[in-house]
Residue, then its C-alpha position, 0 to 999 in steps of 0.5 A: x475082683x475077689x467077692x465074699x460074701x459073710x466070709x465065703x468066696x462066692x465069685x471071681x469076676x472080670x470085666x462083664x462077669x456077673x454072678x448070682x447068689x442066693x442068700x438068707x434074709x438078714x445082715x450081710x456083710x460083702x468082701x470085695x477086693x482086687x489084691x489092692x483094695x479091700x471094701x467091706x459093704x454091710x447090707x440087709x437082706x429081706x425076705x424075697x429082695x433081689x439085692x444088686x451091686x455094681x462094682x467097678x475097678x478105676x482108675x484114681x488121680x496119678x494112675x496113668x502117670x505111675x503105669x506109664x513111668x512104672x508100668x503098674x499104678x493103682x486101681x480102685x474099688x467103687x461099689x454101688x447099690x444097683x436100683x430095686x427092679x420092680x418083680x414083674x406084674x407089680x410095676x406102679x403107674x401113674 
């Protein structure tokens, strides 16, 4: 998978592949794609946010069908907002 972030390639990921990258508090906007499908996630950055996204290449209805009677099918994009990790020492308990 392609990433840009604000119009800059900032990674080419894998499965597994993680990649961390540093950025200015304010509106972003994330590229993802995997030659297919292109997403667009628009996000605010605040002063010392650790932002995370989980993003996952799938399968959709009909791929495994098409792979198996073309040899290629579709693979789809979900991207989701990892959770906030609380910054160590500040955890809440109750």
């Amino acid at each position: 998978m392609f990433v840009s972030i604000d119009g800059k390639q900032v990674a080419v990921l894998v499965h597994g592949q993680t990649e961390t990258v540093e950025i200015a508090p304010g509106p972003h906007a994330m590229r993802i794609h995997n030659t297919l499908v292109w997403k667009t996630v628009k996000f605010d950055a605040a002063p010392g946010e650790e932002i995370r996204y989980d993003i996952t290449n799938r399968a959709g209805f009909g791929t495994v069908t098409l792979v198996a009677t073309l040899g290629v099918g579709p693979i789809y994009l979900t991207v989701a907002r990892a959770p906030q990790h609380s910054a160590p020492g500040t955890e809440h308990k109750h």
